[in-house]
mmCIF entry with sequence, helices, sheets and N, C-alpha, C, O atoms, coordinates in Angstrom:
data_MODEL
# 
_entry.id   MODEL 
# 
_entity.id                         1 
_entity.type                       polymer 
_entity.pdbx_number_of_molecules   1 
# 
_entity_poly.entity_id                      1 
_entity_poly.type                           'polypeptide(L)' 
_entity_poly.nstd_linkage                   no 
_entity_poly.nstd_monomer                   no 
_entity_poly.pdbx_seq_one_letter_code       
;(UNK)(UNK)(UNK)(UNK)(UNK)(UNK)(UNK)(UNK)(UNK)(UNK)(UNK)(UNK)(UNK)(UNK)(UNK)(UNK)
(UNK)(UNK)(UNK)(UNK)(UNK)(UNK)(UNK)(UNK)(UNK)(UNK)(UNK)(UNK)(UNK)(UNK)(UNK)(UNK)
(UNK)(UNK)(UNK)(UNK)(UNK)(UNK)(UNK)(UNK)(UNK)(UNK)(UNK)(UNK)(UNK)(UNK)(UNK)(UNK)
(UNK)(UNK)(UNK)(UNK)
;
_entity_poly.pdbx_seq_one_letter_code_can   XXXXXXXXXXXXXXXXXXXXXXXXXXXXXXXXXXXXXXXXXXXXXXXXXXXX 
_entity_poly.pdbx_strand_id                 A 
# 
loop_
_entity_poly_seq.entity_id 
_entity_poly_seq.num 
_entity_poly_seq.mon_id 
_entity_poly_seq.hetero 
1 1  UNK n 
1 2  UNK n 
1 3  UNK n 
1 4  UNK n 
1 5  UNK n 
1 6  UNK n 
1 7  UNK n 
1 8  UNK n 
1 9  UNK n 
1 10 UNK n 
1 11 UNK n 
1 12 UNK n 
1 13 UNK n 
1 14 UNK n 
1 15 UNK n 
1 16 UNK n 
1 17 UNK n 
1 18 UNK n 
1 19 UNK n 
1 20 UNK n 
1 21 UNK n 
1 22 UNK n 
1 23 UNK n 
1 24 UNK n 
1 25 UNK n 
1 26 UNK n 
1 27 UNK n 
1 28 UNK n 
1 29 UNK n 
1 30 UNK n 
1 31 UNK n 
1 32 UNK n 
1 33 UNK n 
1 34 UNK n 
1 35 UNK n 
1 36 UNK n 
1 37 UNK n 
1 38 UNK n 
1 39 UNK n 
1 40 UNK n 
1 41 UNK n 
1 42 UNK n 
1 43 UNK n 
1 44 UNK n 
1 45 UNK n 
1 46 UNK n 
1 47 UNK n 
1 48 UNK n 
1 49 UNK n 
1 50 UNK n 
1 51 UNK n 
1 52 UNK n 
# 
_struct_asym.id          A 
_struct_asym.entity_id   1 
# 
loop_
_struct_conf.conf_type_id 
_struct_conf.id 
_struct_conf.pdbx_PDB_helix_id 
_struct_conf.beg_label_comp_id 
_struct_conf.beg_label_asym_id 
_struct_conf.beg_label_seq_id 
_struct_conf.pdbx_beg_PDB_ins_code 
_struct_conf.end_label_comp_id 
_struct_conf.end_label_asym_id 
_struct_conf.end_label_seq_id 
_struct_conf.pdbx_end_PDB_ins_code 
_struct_conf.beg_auth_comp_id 
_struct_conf.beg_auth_asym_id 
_struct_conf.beg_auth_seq_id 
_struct_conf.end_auth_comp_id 
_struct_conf.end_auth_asym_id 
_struct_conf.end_auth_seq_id 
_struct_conf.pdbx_PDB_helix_class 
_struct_conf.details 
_struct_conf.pdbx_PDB_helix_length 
HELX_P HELX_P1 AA1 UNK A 19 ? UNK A 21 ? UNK A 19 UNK A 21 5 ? 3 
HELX_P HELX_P2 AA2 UNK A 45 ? UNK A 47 ? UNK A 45 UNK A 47 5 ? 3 
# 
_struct_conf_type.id          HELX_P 
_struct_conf_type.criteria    ? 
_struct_conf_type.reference   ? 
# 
_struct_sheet.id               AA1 
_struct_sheet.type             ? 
_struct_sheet.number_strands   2 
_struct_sheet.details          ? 
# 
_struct_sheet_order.sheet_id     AA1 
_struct_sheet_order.range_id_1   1 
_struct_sheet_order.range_id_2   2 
_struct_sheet_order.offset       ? 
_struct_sheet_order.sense        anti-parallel 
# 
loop_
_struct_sheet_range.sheet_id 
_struct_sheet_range.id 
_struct_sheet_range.beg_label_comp_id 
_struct_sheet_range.beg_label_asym_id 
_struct_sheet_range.beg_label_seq_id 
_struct_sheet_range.pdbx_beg_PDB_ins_code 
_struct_sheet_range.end_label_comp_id 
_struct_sheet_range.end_label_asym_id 
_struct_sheet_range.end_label_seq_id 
_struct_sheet_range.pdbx_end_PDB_ins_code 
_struct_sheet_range.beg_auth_comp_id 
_struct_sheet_range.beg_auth_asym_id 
_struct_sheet_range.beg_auth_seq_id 
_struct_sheet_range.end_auth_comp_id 
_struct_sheet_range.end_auth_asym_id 
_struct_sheet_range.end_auth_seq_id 
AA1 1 UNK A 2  ? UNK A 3  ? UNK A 2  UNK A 3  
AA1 2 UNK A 12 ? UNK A 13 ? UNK A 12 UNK A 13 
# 
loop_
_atom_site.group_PDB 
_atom_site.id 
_atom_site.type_symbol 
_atom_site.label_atom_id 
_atom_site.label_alt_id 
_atom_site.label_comp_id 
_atom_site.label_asym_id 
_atom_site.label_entity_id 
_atom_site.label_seq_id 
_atom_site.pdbx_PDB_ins_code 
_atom_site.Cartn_x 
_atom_site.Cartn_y 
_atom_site.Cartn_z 
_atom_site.occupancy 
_atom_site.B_iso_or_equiv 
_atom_site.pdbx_formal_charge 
_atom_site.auth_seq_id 
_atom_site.auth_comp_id 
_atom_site.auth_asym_id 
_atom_site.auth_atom_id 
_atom_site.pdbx_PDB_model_num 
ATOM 1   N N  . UNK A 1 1  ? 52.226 304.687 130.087 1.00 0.00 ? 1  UNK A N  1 
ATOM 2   C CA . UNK A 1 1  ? 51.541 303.429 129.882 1.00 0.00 ? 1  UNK A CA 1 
ATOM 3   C C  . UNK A 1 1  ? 52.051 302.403 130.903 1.00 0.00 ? 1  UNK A C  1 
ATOM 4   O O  . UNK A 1 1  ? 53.129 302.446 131.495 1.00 0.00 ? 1  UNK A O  1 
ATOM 5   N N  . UNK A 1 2  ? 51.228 301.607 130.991 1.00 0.00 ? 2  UNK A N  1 
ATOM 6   C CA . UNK A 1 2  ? 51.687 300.470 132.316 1.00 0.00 ? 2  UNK A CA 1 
ATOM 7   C C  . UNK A 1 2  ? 51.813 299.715 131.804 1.00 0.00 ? 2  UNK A C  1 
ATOM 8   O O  . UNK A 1 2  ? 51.151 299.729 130.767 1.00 0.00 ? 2  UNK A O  1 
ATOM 9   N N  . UNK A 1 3  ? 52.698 298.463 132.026 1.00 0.00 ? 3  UNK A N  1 
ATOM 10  C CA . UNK A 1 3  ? 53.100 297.570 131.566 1.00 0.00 ? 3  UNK A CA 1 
ATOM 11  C C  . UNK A 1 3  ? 52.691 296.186 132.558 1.00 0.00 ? 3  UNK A C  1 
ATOM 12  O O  . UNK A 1 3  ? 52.897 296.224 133.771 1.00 0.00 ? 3  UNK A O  1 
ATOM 13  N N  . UNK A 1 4  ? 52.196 295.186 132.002 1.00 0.00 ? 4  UNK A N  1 
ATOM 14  C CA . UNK A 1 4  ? 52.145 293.982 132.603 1.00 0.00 ? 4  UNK A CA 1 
ATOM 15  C C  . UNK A 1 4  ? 53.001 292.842 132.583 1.00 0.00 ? 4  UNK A C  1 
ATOM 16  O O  . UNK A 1 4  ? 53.643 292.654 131.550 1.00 0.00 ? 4  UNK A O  1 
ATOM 17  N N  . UNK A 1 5  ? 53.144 291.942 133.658 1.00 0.00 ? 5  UNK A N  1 
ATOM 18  C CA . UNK A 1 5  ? 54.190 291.065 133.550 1.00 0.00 ? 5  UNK A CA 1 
ATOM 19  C C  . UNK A 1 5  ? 53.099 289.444 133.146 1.00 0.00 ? 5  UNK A C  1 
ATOM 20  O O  . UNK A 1 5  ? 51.987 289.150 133.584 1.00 0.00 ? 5  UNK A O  1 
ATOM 21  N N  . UNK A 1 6  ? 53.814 288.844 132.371 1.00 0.00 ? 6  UNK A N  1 
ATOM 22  C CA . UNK A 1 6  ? 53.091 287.594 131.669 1.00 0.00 ? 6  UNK A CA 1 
ATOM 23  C C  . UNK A 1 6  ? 53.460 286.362 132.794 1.00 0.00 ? 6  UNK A C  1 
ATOM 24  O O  . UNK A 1 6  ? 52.933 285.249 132.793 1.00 0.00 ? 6  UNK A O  1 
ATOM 25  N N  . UNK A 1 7  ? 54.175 286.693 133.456 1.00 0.00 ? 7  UNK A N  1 
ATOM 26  C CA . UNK A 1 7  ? 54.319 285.933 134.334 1.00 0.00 ? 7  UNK A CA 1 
ATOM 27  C C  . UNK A 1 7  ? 53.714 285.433 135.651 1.00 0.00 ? 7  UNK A C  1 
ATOM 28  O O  . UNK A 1 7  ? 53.415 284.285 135.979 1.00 0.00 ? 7  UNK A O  1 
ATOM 29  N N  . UNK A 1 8  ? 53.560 287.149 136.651 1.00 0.00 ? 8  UNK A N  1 
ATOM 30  C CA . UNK A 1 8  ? 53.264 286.810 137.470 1.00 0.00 ? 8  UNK A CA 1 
ATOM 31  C C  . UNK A 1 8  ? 52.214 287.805 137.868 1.00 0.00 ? 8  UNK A C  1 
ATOM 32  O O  . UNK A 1 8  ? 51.820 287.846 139.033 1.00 0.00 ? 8  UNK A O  1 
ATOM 33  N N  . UNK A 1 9  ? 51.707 288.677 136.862 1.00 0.00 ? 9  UNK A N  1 
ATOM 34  C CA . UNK A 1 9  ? 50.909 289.481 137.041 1.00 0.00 ? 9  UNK A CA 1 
ATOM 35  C C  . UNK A 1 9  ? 51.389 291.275 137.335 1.00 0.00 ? 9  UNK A C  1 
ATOM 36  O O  . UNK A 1 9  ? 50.770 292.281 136.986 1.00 0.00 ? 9  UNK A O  1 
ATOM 37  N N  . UNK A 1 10 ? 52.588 291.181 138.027 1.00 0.00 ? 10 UNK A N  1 
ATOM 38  C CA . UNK A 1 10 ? 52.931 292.259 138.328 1.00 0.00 ? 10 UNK A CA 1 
ATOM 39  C C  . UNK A 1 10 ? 52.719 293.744 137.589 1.00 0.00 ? 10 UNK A C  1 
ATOM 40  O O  . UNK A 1 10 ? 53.580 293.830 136.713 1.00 0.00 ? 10 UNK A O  1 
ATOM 41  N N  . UNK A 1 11 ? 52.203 294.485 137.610 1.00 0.00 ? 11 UNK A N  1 
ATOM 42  C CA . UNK A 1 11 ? 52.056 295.472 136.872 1.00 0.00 ? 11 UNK A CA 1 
ATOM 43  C C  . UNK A 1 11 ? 53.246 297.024 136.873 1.00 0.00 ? 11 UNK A C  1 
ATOM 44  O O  . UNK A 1 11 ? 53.360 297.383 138.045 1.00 0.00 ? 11 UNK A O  1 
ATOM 45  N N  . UNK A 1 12 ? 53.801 297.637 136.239 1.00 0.00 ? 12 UNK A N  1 
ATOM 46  C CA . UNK A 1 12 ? 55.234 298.786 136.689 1.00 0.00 ? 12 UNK A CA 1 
ATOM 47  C C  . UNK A 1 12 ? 54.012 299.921 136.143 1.00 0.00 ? 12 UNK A C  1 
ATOM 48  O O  . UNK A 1 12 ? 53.337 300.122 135.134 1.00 0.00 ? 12 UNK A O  1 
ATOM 49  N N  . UNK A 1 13 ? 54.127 300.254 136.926 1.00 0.00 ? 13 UNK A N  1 
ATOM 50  C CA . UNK A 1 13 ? 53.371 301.652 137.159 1.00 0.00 ? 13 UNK A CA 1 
ATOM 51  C C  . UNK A 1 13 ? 53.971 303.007 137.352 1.00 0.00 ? 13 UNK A C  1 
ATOM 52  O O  . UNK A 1 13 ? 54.102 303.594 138.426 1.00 0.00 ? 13 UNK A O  1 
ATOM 53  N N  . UNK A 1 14 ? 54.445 303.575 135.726 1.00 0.00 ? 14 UNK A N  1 
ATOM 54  C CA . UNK A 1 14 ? 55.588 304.443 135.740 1.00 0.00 ? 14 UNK A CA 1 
ATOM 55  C C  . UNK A 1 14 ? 55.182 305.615 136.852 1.00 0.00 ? 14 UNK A C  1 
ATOM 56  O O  . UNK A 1 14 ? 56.097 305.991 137.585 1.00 0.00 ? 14 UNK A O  1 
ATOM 57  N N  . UNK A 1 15 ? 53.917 306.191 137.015 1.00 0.00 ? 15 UNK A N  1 
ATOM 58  C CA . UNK A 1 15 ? 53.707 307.054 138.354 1.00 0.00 ? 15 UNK A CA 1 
ATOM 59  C C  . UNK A 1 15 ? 54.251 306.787 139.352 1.00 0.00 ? 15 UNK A C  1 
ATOM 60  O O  . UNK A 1 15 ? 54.806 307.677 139.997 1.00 0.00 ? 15 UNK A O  1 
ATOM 61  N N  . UNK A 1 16 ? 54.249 305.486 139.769 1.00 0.00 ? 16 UNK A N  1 
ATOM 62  C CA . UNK A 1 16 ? 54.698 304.756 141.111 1.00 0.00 ? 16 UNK A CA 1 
ATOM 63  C C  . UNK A 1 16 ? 56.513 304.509 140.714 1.00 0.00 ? 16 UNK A C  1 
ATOM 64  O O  . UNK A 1 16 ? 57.349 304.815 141.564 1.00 0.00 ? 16 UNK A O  1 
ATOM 65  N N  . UNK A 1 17 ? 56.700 304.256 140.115 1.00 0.00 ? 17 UNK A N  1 
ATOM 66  C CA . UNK A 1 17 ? 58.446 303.349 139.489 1.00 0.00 ? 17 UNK A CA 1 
ATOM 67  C C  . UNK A 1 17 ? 58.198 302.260 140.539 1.00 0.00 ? 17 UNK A C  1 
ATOM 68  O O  . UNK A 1 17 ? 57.101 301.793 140.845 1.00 0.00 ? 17 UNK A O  1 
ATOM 69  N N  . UNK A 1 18 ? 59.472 301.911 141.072 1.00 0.00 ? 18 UNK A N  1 
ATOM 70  C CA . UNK A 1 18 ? 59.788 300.799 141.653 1.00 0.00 ? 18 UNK A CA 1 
ATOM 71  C C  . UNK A 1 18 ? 60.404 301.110 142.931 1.00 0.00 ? 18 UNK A C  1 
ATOM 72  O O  . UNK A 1 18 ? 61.470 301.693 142.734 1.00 0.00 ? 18 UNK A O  1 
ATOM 73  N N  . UNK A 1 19 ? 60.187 300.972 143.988 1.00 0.00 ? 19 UNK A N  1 
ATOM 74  C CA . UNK A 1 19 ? 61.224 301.667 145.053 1.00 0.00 ? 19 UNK A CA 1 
ATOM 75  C C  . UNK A 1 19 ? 61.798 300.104 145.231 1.00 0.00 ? 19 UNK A C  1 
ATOM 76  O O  . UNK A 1 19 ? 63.027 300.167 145.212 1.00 0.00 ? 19 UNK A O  1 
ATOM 77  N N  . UNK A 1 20 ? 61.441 299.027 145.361 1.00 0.00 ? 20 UNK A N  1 
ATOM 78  C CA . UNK A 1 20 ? 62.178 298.093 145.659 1.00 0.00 ? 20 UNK A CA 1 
ATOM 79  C C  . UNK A 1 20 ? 63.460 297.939 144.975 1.00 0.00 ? 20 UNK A C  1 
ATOM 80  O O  . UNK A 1 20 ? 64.303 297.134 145.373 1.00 0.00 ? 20 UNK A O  1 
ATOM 81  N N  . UNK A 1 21 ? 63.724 299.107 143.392 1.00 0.00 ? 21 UNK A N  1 
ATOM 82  C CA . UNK A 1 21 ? 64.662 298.991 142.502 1.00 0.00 ? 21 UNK A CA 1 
ATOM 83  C C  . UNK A 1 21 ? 65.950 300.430 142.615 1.00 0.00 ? 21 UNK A C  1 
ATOM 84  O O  . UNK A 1 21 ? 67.110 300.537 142.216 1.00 0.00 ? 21 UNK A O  1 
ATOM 85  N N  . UNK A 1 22 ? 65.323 301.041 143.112 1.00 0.00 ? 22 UNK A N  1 
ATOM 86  C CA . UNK A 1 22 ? 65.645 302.757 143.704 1.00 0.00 ? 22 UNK A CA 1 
ATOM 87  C C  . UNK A 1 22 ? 65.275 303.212 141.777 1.00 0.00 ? 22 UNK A C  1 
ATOM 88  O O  . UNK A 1 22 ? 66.124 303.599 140.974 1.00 0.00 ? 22 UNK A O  1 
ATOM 89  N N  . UNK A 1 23 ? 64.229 303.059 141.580 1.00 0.00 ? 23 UNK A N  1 
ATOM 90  C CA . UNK A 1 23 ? 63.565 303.256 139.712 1.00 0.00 ? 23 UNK A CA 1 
ATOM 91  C C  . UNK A 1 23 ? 62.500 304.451 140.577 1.00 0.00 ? 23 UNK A C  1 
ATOM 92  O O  . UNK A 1 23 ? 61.614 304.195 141.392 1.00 0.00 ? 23 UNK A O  1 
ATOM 93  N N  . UNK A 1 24 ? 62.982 305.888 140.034 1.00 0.00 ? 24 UNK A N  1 
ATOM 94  C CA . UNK A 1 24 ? 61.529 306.835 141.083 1.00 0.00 ? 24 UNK A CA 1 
ATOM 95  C C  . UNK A 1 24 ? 60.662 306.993 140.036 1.00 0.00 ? 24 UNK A C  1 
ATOM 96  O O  . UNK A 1 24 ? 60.904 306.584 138.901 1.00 0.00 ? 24 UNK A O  1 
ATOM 97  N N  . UNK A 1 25 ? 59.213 307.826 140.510 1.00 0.00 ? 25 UNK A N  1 
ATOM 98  C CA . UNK A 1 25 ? 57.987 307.845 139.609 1.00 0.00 ? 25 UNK A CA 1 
ATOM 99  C C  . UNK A 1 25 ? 58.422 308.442 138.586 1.00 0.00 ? 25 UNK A C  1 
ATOM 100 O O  . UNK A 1 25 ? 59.397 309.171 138.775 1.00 0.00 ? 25 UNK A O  1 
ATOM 101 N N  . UNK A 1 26 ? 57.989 308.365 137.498 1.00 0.00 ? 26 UNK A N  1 
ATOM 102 C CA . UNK A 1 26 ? 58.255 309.099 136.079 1.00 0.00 ? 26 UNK A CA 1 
ATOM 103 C C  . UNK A 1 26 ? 58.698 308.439 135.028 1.00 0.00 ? 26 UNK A C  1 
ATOM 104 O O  . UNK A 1 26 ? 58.285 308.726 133.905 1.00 0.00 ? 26 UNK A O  1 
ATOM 105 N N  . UNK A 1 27 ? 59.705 307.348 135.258 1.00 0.00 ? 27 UNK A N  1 
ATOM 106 C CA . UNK A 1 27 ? 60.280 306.608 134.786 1.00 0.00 ? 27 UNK A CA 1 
ATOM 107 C C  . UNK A 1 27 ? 60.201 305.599 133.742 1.00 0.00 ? 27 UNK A C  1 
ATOM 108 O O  . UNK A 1 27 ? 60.647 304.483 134.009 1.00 0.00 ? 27 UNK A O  1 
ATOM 109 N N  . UNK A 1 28 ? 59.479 305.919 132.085 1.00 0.00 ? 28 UNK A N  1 
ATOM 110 C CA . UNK A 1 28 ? 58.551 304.828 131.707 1.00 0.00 ? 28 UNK A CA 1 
ATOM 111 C C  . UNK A 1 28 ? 59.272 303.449 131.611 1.00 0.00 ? 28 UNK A C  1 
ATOM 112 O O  . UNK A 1 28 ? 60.450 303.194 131.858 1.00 0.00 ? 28 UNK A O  1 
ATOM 113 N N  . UNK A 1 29 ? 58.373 302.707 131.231 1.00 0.00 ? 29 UNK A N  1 
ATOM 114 C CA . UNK A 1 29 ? 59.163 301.469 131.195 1.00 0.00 ? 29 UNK A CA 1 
ATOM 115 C C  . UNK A 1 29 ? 59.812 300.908 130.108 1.00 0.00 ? 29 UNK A C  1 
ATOM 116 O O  . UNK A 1 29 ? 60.135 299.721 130.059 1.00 0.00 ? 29 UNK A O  1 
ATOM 117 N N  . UNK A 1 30 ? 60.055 301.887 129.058 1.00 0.00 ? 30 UNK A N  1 
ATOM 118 C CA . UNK A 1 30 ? 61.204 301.850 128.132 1.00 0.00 ? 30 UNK A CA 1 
ATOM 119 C C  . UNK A 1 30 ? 62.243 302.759 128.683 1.00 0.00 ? 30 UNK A C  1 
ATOM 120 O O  . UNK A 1 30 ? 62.864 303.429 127.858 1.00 0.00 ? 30 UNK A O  1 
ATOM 121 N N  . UNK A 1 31 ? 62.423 302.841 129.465 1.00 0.00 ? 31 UNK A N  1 
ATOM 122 C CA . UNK A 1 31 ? 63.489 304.111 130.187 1.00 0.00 ? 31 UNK A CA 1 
ATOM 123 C C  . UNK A 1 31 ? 64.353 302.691 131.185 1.00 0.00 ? 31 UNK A C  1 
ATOM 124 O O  . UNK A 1 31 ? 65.568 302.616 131.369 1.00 0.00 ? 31 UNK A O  1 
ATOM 125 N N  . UNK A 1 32 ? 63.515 301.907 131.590 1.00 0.00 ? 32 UNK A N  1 
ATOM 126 C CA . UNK A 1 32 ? 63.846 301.160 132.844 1.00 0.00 ? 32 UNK A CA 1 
ATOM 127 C C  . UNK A 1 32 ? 65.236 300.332 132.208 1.00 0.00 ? 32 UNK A C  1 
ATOM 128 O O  . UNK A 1 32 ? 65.354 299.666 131.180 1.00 0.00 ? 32 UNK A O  1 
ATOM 129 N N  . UNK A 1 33 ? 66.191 300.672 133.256 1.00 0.00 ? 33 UNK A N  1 
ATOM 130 C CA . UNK A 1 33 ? 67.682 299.314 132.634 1.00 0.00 ? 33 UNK A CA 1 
ATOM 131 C C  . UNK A 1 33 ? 67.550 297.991 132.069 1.00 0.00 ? 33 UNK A C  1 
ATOM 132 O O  . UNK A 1 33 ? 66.754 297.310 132.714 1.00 0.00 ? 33 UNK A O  1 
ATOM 133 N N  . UNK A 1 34 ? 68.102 297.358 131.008 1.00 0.00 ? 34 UNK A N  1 
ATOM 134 C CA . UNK A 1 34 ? 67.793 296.423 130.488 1.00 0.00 ? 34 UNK A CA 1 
ATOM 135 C C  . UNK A 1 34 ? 67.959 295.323 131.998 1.00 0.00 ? 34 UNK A C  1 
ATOM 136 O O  . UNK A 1 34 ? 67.229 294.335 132.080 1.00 0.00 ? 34 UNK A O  1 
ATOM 137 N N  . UNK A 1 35 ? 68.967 295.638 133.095 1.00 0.00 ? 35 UNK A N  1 
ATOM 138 C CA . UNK A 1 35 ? 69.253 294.723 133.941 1.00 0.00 ? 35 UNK A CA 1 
ATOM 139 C C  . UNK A 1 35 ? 67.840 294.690 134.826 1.00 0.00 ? 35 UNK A C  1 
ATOM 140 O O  . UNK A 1 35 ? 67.918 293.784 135.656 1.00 0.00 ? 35 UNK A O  1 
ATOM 141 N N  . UNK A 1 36 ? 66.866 295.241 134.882 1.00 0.00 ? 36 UNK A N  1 
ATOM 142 C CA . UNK A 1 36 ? 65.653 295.807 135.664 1.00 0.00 ? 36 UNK A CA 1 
ATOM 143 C C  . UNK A 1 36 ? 65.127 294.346 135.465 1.00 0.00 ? 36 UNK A C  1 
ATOM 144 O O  . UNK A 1 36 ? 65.292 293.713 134.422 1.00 0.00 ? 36 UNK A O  1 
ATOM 145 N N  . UNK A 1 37 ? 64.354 293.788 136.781 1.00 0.00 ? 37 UNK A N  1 
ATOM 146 C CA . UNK A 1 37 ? 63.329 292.960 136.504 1.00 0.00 ? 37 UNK A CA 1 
ATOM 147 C C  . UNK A 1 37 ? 62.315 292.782 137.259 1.00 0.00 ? 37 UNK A C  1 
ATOM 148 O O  . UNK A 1 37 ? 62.310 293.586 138.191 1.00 0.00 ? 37 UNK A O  1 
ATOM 149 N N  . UNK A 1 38 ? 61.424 292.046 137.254 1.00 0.00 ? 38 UNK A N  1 
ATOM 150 C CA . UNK A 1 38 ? 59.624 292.150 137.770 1.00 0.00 ? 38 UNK A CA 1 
ATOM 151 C C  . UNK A 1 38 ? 60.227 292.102 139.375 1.00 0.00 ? 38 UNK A C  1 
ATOM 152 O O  . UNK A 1 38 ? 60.981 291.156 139.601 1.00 0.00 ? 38 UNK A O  1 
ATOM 153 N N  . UNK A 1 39 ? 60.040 292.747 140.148 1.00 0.00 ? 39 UNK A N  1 
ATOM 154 C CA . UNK A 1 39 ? 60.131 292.386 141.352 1.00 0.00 ? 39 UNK A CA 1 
ATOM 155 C C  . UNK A 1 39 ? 59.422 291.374 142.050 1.00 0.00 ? 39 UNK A C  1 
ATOM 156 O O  . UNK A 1 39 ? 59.726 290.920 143.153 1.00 0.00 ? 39 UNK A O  1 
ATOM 157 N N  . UNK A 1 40 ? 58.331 291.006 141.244 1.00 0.00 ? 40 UNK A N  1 
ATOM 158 C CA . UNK A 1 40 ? 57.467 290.163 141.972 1.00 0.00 ? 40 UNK A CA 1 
ATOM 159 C C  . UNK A 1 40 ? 58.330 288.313 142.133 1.00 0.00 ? 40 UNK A C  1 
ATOM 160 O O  . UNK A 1 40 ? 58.599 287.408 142.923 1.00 0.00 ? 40 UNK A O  1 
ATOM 161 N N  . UNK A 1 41 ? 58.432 288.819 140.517 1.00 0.00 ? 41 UNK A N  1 
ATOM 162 C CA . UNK A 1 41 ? 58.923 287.160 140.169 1.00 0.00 ? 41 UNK A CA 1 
ATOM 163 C C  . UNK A 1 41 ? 60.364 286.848 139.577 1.00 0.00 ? 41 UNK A C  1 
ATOM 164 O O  . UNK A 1 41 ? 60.703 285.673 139.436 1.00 0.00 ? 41 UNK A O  1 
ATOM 165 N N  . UNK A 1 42 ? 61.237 287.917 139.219 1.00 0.00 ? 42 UNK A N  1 
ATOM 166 C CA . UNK A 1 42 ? 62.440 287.868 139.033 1.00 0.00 ? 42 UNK A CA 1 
ATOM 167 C C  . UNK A 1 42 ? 62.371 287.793 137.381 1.00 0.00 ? 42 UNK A C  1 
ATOM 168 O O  . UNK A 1 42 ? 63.390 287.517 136.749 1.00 0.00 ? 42 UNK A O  1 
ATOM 169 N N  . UNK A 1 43 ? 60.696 288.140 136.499 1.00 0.00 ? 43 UNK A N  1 
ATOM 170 C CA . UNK A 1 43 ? 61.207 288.043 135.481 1.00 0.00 ? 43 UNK A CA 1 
ATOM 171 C C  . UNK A 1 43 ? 61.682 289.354 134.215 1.00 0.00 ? 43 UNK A C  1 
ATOM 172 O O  . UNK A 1 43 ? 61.215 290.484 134.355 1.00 0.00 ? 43 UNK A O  1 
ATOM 173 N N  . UNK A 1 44 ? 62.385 289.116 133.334 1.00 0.00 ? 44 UNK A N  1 
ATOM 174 C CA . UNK A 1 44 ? 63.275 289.871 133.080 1.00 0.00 ? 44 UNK A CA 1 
ATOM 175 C C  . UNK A 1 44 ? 62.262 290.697 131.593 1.00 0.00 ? 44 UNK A C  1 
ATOM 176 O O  . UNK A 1 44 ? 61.459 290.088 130.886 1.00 0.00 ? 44 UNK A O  1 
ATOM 177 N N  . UNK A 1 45 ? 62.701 292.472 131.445 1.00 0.00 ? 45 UNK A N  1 
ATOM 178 C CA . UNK A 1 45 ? 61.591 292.949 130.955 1.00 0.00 ? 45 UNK A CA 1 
ATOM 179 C C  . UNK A 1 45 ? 60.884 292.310 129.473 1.00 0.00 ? 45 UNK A C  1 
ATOM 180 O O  . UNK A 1 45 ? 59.687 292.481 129.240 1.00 0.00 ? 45 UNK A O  1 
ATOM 181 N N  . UNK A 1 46 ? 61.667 291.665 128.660 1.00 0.00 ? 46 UNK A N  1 
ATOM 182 C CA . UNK A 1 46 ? 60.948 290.959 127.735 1.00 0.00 ? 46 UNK A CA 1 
ATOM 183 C C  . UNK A 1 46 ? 59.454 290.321 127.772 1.00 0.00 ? 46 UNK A C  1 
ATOM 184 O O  . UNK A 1 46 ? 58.606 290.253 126.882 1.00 0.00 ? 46 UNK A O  1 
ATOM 185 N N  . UNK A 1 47 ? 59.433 289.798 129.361 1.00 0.00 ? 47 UNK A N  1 
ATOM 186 C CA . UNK A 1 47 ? 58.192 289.229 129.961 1.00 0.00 ? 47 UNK A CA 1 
ATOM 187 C C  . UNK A 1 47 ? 56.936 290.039 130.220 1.00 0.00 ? 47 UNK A C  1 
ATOM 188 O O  . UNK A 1 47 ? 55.815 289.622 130.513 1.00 0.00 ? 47 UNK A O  1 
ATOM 189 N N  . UNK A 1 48 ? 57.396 291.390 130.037 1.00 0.00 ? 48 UNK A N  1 
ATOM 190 C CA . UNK A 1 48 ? 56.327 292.399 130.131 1.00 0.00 ? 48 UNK A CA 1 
ATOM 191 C C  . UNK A 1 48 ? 55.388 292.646 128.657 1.00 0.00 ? 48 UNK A C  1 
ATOM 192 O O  . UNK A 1 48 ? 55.870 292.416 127.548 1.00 0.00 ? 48 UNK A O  1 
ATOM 193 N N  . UNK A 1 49 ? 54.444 292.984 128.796 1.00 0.00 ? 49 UNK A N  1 
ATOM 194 C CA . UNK A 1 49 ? 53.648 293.531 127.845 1.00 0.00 ? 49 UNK A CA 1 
ATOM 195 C C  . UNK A 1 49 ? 52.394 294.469 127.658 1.00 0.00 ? 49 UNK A C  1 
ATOM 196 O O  . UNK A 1 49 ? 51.284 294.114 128.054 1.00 0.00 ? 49 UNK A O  1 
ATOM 197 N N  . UNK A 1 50 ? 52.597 295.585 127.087 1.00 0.00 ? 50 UNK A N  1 
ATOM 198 C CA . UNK A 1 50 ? 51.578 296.877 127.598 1.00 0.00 ? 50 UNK A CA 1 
ATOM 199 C C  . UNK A 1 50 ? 50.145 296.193 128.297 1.00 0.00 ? 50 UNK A C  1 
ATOM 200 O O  . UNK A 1 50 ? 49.823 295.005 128.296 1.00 0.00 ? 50 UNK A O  1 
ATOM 201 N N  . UNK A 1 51 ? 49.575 297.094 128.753 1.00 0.00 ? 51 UNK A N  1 
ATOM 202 C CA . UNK A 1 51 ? 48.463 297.165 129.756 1.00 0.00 ? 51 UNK A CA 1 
ATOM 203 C C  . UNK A 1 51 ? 47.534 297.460 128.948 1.00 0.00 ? 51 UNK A C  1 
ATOM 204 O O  . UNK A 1 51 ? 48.088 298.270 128.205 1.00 0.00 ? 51 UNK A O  1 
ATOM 205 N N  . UNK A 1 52 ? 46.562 297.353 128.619 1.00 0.00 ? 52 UNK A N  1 
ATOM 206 C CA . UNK A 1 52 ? 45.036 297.631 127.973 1.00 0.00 ? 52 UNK A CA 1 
ATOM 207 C C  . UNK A 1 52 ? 44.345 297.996 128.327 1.00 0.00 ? 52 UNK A C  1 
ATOM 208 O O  . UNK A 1 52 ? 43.305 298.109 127.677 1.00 0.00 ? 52 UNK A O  1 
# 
């Protein structure tokens, strides 16, 4: 499932992960470190919320 950021739009796209985070594909985003955050906007995963 993909997750959206309320912030800045950013979407984590567990196929993709994050390379800006070294996070590789597969990775859902309840897996991701609590220290993990939106790359876009610096916000932290609380700010996320599933994709529809």
């Amino acid at each position: 499932m993909k997750y959206i950021c309320k912030i800045c739009g950013y979407v984590y796209d567990p196929e993709k992960g994050d390379e800006t985070q070294n996070i590789p594909s597969g990775v859902q985003f309840n897996e991701l470190p609590d220290t993990w955050a939106c790359p876009e906007c610096g916000a932290g995963k609380d700010e996320f919320e599933p994709l529809t």
